[in-house]
N, C-alpha and C positions, 0 to 999 in steps of 0.2 A: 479900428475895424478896417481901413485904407489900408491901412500896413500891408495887413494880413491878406490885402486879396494882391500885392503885387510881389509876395513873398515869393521867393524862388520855388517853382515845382507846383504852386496851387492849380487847382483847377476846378474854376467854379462846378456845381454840382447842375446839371441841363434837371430844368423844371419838365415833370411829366406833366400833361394837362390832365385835369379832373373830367372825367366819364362826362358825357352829356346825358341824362336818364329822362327816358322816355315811359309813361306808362301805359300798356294796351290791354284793353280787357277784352278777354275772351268768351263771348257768347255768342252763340252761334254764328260766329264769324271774330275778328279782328279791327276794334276800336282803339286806334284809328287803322285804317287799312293798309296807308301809306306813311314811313316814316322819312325823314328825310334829313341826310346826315351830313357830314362834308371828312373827304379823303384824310384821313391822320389823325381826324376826332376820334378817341376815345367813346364808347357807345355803352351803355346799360342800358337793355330793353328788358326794366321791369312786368313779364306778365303777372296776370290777375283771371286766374279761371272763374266765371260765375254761372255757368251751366254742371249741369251732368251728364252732358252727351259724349258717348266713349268716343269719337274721332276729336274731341276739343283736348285730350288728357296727352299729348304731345307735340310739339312745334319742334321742326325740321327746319335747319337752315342749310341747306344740301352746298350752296357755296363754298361755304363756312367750314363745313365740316361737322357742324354744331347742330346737337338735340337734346332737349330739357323733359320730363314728365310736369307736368302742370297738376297738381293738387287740386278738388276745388277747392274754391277760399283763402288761396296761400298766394303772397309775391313770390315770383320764382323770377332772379334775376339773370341775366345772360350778357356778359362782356362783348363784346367786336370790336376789332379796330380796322374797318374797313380802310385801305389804303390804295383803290384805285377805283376813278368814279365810273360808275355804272348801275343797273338797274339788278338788283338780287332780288330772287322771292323767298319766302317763308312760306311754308304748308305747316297743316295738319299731319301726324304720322299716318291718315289714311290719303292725304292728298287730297281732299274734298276742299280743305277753307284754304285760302292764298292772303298774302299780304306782300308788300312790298316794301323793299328798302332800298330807297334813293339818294346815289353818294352821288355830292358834286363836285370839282374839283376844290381845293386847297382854296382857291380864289372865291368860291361860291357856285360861279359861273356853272352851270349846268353842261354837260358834258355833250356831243353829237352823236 
């Protein structure tokens, strides 16, 4: 196995890191409210609809770019890889419910 990694031309293969998953349940509002990530982590934010209220039936991550329909009853997962620390929100498609996600630098440190 040594051989083989000083062989001419190899090149070890760069480990992606596994998602960090969060899960927030959606009733009339966002449990937990606030998630809190760190810059180059990998991110699943597992929602879990458990209302019926038609503004809860989509989250908007307008930073992102990113918008999911929410089921009730169903995990609906959503990738991010946040890569620069700072304070993003997530709504409701009608803009009424808010959440937050808190990246911090690479180091942990919380950002100014």
């Amino acid at each position: 196995m040594f051989l083989q990694s000083i062989r001419r031309g190899f090149v070890p293969q760069a480990s992606t890191p596994e998602p960090r998953e969060v899960r927030i349940r959606v009733r009339a509002g966002y449990e937990p409210g606030t998630v809190v990530s760190r810059a180059g982590q990998p991110l699943r934010l597992i929602f879990r609809r458990e209302d019926q209220l038609v503004c809860t039936e989509e989250v908007v991550f307008p930073f992102f770019g990113r918008s999911a329909t929410l089921p009730a009853g169903e995990d609906v997962p959503i990738d991010l890889l946040p890569t620069e620390p700072g304070v993003y929100a997530f709504t409701c498609g009608w803009g009424m419910l808010s959440g937050l996600l808190v990246v911090t630098g690479e180091d942990g440190r919380r950002f100014r």
